[in-house]
C-alpha positions as CSV (number, residue, x, y, z in Angstrom):
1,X,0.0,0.0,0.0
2,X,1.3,3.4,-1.2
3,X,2.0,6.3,2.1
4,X,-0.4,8.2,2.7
5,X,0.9,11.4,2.5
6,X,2.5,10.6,-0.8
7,X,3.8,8.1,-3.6
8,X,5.9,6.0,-1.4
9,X,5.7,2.6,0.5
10,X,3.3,2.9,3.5
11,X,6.0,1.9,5.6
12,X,8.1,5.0,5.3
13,X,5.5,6.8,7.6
14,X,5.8,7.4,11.5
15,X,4.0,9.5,13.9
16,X,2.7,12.1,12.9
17,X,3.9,13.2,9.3
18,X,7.6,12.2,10.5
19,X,9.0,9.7,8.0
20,X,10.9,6.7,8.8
21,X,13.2,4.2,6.8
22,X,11.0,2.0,4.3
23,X,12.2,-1.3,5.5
24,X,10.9,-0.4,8.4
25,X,8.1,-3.2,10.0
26,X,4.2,-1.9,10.1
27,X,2.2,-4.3,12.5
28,X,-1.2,-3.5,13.0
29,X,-4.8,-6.0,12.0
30,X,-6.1,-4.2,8.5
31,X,-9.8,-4.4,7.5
32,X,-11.7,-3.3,4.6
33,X,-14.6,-2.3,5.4
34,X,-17.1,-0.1,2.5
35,X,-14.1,2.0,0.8
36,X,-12.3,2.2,4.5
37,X,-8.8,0.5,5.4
38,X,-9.0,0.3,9.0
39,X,-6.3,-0.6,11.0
40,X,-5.5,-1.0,14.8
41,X,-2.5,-2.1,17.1
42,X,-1.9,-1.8,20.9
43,X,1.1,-1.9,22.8
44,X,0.8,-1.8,26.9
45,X,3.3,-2.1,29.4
46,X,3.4,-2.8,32.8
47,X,6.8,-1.7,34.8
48,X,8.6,-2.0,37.9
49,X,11.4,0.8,37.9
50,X,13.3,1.1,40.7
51,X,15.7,4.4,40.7
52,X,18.8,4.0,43.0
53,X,20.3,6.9,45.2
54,X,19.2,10.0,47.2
55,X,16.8,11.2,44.2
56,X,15.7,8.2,42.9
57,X,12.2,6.2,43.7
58,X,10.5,3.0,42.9
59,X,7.2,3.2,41.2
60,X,4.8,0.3,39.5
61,X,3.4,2.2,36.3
62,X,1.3,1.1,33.2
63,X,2.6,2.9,30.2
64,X,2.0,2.3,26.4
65,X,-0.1,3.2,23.3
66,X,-3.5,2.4,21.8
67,X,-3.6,3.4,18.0
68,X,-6.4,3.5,15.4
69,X,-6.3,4.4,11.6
70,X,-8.7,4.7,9.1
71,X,-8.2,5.8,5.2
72,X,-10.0,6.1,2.1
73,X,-9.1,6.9,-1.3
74,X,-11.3,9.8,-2.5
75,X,-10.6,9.8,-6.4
76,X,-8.0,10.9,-8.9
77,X,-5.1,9.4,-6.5
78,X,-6.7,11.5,-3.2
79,X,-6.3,9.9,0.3
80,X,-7.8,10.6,3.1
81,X,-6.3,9.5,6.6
82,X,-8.0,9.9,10.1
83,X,-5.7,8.6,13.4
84,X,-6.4,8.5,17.1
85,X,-3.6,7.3,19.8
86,X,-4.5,7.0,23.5
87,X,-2.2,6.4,26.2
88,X,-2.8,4.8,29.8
89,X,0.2,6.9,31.2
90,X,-2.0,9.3,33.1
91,X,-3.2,6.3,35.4
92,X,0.0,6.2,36.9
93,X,-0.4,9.9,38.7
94,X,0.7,13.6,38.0
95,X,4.1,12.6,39.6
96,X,4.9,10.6,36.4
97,X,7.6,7.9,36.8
98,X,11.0,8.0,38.3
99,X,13.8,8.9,35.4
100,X,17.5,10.1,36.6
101,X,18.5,12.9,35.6
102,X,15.1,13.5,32.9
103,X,13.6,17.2,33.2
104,X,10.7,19.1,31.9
105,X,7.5,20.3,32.0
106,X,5.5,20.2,35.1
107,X,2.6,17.6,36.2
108,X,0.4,19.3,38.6
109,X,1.0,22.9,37.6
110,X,2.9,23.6,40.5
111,X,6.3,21.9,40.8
112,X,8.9,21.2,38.0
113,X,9.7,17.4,37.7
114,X,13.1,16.4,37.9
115,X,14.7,13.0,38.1
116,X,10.6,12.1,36.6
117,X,9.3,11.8,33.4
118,X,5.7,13.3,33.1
119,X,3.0,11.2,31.9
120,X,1.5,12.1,28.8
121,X,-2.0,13.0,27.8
122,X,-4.8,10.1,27.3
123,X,-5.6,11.6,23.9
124,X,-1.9,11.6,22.4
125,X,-3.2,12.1,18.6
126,X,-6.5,12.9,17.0
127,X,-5.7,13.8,13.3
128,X,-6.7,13.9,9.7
129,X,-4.6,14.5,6.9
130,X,-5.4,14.8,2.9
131,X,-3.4,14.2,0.1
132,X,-3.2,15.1,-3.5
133,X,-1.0,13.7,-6.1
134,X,1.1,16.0,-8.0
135,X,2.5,13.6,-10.7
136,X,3.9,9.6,-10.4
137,X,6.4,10.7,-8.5
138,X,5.0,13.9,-6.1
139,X,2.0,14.9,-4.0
140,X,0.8,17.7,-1.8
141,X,-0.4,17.3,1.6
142,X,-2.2,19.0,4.6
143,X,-1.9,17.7,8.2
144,X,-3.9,18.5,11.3
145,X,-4.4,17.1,14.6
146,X,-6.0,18.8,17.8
147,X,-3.8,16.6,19.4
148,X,-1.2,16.5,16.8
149,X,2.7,16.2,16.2
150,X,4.0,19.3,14.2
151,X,7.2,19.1,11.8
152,X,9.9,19.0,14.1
153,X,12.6,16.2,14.9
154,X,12.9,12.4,14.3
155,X,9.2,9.9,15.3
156,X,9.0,10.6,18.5
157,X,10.6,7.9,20.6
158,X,8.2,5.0,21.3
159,X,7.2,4.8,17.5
160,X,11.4,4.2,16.5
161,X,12.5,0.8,16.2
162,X,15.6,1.8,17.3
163,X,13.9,1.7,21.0
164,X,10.3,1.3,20.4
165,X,10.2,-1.9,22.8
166,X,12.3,-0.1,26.1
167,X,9.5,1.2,28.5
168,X,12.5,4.3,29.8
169,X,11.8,7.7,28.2
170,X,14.9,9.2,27.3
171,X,16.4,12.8,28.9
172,X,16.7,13.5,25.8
173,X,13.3,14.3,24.8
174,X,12.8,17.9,25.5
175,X,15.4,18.5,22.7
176,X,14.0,16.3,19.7
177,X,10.5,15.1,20.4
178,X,8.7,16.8,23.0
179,X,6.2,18.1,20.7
180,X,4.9,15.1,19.6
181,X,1.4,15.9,21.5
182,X,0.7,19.4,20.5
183,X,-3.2,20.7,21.2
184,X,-3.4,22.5,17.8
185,X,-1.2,21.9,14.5
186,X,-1.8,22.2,11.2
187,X,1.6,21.3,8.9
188,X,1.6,21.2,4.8
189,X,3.6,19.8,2.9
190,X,5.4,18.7,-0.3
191,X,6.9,15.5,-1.5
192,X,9.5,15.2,-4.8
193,X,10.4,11.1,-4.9
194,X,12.5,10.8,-1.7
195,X,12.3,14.3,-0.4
196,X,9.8,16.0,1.8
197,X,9.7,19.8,2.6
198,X,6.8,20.8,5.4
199,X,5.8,23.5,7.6
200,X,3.7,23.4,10.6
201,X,1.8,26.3,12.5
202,X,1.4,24.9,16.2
203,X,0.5,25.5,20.0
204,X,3.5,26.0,21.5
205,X,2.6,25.5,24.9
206,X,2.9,21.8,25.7
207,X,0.5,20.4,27.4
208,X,-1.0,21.4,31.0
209,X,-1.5,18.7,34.6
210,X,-5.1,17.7,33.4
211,X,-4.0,14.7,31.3
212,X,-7.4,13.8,30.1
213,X,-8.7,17.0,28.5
214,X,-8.7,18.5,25.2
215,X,-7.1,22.1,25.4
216,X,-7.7,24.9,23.3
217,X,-6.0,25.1,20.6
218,X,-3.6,28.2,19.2
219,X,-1.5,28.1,16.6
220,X,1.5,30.8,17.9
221,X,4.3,28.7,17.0
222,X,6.6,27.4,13.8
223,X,8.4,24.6,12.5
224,X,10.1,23.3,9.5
225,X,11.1,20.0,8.5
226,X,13.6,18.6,5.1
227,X,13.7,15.1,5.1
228,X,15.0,12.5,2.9
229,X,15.1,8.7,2.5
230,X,18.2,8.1,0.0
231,X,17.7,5.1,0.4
232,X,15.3,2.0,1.0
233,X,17.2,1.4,4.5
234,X,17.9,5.4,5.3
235,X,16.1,8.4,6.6
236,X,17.4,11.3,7.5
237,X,16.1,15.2,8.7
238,X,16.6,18.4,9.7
239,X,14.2,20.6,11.3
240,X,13.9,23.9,13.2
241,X,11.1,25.5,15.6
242,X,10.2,29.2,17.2
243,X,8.0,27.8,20.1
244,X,6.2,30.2,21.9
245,X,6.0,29.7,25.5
246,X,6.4,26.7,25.8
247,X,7.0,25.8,29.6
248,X,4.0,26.4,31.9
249,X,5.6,27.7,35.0
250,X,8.0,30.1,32.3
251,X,5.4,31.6,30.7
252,X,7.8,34.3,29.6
253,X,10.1,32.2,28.2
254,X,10.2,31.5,24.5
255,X,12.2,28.6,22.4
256,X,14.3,28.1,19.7
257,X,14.9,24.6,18.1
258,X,17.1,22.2,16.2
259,X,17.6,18.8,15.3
260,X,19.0,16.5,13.3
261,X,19.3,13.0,13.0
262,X,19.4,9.9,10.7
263,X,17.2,6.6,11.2
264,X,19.1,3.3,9.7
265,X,16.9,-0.3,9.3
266,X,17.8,-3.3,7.9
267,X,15.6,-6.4,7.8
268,X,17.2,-9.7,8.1
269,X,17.3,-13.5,9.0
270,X,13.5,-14.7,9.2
271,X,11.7,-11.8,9.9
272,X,14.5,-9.9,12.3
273,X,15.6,-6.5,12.3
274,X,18.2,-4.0,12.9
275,X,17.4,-0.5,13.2
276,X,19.5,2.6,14.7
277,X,19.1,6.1,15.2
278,X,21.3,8.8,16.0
279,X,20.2,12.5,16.6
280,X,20.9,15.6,18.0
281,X,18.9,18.4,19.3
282,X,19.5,22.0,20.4
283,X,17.1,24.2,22.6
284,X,17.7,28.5,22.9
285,X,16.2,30.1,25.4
286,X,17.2,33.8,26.5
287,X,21.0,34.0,25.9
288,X,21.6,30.3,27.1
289,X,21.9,27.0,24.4
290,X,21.5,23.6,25.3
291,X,22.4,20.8,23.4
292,X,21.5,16.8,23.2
293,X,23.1,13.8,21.7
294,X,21.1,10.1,21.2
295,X,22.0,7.1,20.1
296,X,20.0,3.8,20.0
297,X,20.0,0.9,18.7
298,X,17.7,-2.2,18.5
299,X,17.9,-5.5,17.0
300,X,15.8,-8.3,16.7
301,X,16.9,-11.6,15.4
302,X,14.0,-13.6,15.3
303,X,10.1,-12.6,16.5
304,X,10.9,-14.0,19.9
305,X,13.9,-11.8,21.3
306,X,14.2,-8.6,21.0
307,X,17.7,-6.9,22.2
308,X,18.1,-3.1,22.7
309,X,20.6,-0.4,23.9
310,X,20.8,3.5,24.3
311,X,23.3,6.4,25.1
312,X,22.6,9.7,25.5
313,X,24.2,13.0,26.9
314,X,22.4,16.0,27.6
315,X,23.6,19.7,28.6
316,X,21.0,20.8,31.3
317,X,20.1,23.9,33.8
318,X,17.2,21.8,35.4
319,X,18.8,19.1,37.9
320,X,18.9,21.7,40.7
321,X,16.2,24.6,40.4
322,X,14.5,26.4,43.0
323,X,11.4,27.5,43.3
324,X,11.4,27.5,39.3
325,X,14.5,29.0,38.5
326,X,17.1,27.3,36.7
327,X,20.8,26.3,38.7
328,X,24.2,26.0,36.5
329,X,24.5,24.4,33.4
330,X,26.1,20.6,33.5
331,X,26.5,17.8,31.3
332,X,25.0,14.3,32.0
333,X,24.5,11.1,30.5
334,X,23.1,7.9,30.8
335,X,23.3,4.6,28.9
336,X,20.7,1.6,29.5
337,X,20.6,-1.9,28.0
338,X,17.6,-4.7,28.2
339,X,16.1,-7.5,26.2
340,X,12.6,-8.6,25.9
341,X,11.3,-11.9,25.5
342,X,7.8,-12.3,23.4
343,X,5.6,-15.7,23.2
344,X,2.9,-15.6,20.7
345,X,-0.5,-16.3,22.5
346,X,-2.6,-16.0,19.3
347,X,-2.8,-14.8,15.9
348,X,-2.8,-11.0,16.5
349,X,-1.5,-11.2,20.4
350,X,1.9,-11.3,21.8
351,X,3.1,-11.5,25.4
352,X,6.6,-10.6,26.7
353,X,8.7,-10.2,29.5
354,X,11.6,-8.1,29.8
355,X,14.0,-6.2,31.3
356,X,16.8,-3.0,31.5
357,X,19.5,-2.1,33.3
358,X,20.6,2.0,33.1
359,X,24.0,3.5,34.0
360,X,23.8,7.4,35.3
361,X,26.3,9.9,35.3
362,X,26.8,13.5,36.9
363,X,29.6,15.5,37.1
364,X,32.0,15.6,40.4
365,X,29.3,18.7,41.3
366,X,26.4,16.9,41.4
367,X,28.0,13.6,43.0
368,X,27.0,14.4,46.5
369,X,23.3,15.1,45.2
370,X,23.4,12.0,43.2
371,X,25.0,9.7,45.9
372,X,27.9,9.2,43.0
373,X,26.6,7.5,39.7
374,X,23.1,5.6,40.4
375,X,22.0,3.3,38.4
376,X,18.8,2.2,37.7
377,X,16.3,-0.9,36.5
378,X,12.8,-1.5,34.8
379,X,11.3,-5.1,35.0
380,X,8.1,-5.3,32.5
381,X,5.6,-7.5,31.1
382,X,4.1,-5.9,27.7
383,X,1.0,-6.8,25.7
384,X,1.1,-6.5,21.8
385,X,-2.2,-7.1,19.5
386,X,-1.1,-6.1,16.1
């Protein structure tokens, strides 16, 4: 089946209008049903993390993704897409989970989270896009989503392959794919062959402690997105943003944004994988710039096991504010490893258990805070119907 946002292999597409390499997989249970391709897939996750040290916690958390699709041609090569995502992670409170040394937005409006990752919205994507064809080769497109993911960055993390089946967020995603749940986007777009050029007009306020609401939507902010898929087993972008206020408690503080980055699949063996991405991200704000390095890496040599690794370092003023103001700048990383073991349990069902083990570490100035380098763990069991 053919993208739909343009003449290419359906498998090229990610979330939102993000592309990804074309040997990538696409699971998901397709029906035809009067003119409409309808497809679904679910994965859920439920985790033990335990977070070692003076700042760490141990939380058990349900996290994952429920995703519906439904297209229709509509004449003269025309398509017509309509997606919904929901997520269980507000269930698991507005303290989110325990993640060293991750920072960002707030979960009750109050209180910044650090050392936590934030849980995100129920409703992580209701969206429609149309597409027109241009020539064999071309098409034009219009995206919009109320929630939405505007043209900015690589898929956002749990829809890479690269890392798609590790339940840990990464620190790095306030540089490269925080976005991905904007109330309010619209993004058009152009494709030539292999090339896509896009815009987006976006909310840039990311999303507020009421998880399971639809906000307003305003579209105050910008992005643009080049990306390119030389190749059958490449994709690669580059994107900028001007994101209006993005931060809830620093209202008065808008952002400027960059990334780049370059997805790498190849299928192998019967029915494995190996898929890698590496990226970068930069964040402005004021006088100060913040930068981010990821990479991650994932392979999968049969449908049973699934092994899968990521490093990243991040430059951050968040790991000691006060009362919402930011502390010095310092440079962290972390690197985490796990497997995952799947049994099929039925046609469309899979069930798996896995772990991860992650490696911290802080600067000689944050030692004492830190209680040295903690590590931390995740145990899960997962549920895929696809």
């Amino acid at each position: 089946m053919a993208g739909a946002l343009g003449p290419y292999p359906m498998t090229r597409e990610a979330s939102g209008t993000a592309w990804q390499p074309d040997a990538s997989s696409h699971g998901g249970a397709h029906i035809v049903r009067d003119g409409w391709t309808l497809m679904g897939h679910a994965r859920l996750n439920g985790v033990y993390d335990r977070q070692a040290g003076p700042r760490g916690d141990d939380k058990v958390f349900m996290a994952g993704m429920v995703m519906g699709m439904a297209r229709r041609d509509l004449g003269e090569g025309g398509v017509l897409q309509l997606r919904a995502m929901l997520s269980p992670d507000p269930f698991m409170g507005r303290r989110g989970l325990p993640n060293l040394l991750s920072s960002g937005e707030t979960a009750d409006g109050v209180t910044p989270l650090i050392d936590r990752q934030h849980p995100h919205e129920l409703v992580m994507e209701l969206s429609a896009s149309v597409s027109r064809p241009l020539s064999e080769t071309s098409s034009v497109f219009l995206y919009a989503g109320l929630p939405g993911e505007p043209a900015f960055g690589p898929p956002a993390f749990m829809h890479r392959m690269s890392i798609m089946d590790s339940p840990e967020p990464p620190i790095s995603h306030h540089w490269l794919d925080s976005t991905h749940i904007t109330f309010g986007v619209v993004t058009a777009g152009v494709v030539q062959g292999d090339w896509k050029l896009e815009a987006s007009a976006f909310r840039g306020r990311e999303p507020d402690q009421d998880r399971y609401d639809i906000e307003t939507p305003k579209l105050d902010s910008v992005a643009l997105r080049l990306s390119w898929n030389p190749t059958a087993n490449w994709s690669l972008q580059a994107s900028w943003a001007d994101v209006t206020s993005p931060e809830q408690l620093e209202p008065g503080d808008d952002q400027e944004k960059w990334s780049l980055s370059a997805i790498h699949t190849v299928p192998f063996g019967d029915g494995g994988a190996w898929a890698t991405t590496a990226a970068w991200g930069r964040r402005r704000a004021g006088h100060e710039t913040l930068d981010a390095w990821i990479l991650e890496s994932a392979v999968q040599p049969n449908a049973a096991w699934t092994l899968f690794a990521r490093a990243e370092r991040t430059e951050t003023n968040e790991l000691t504010s006060v009362g919402g103001h930011h502390g010095p700048t310092y440079t962290v990383a972390k690197a985490s490893v796990g497997v995952v073991r799947d049994w099929r349990v039925s046609a469309r069902a899979t069930v798996g258990i896995g772990g991860l083990y992650a490696f911290n570490f802080v600067p000689a100035a944050l030692e004492r805070a830190y209680g040295g380098d903690p590590n931390g763990a995740m145990a899960f069991v997962r549920l895929k119907l696809e």
